[in-house]
C-alpha positions in Angstrom: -2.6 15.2 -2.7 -0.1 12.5 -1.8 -1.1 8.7 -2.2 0.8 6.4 -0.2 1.0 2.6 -1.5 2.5 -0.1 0.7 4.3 -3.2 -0.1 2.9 -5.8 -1.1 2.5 -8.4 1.8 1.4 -12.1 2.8 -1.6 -12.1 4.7 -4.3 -14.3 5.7 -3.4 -17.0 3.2 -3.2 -14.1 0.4 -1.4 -11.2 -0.9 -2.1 -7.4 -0.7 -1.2 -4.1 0.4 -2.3 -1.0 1.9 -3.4 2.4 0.2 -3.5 5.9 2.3 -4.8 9.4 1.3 -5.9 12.5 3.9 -9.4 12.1 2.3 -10.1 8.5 1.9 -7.6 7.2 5.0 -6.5 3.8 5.4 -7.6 1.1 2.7 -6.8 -2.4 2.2 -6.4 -3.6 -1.6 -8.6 -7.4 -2.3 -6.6 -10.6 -1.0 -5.5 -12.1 -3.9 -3.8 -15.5 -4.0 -1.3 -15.4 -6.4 1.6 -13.0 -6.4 1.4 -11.9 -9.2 -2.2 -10.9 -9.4 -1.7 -8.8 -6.4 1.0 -7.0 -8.3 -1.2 -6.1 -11.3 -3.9 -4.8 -9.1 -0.8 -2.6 -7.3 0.8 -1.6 -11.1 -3.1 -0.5 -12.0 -3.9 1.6 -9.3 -0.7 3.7 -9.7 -1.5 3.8 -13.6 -4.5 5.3 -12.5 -3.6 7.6 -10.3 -0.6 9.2 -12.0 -3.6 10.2 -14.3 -4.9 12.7 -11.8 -2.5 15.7 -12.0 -3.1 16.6 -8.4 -1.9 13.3 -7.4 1.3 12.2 -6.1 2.1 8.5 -6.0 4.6 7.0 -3.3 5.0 3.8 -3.4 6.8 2.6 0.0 9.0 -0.3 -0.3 8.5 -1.4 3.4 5.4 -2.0 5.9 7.7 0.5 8.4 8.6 3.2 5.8 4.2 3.0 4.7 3.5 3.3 8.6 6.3 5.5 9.2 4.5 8.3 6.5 0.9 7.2 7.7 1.8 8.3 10.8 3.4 11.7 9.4 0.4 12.2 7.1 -2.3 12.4 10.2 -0.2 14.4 12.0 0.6 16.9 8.9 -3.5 16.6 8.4 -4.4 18.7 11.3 -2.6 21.6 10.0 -3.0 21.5 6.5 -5.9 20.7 4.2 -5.3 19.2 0.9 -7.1 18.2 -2.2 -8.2 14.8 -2.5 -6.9 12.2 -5.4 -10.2 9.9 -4.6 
């Protein structure tokens, strides 16, 4: 199962990013407002998830490229069924 991570991005006064898996769709991380603590929370979840071995981690370095695969994964999800890594 393929995780996609988005960038992290400025948003209603706050930082965060965007998670995506087939099983668990579109998620939004907390709005944190420092920088920094937005990237910890990021740097965590991967550390976490590289500790499923049925999970792959891609971590997009642009909103475009994130919504560019989102858009591949729901197309890809209605003709193959995967594990999930939630």
């Amino acid at each position: 199962m393929e995780m996609l991570i988005g960038p992290l991005v400025e948003r209603n006064g706050g930082y965060s990013y965007d998670t995506f898996t087939l099983a668990g769709g579109l998620r939004s991380s907390f709005r944190y407002l420092r920088l920094d603590a937005a990237r910890y929370d990021q740097r965590a979840l991967i550390a976490e998830a590289n500790r499923d071995p049925h999970c792959t981690i891609r971590l997009c370095e642009t909103q475009t490229e994130f919504e560019r695969l989102v858009e591949a994964a729901h197309v890809e999800e209605t003709t193959v069924q995967v594990p999930s890594c939630d």
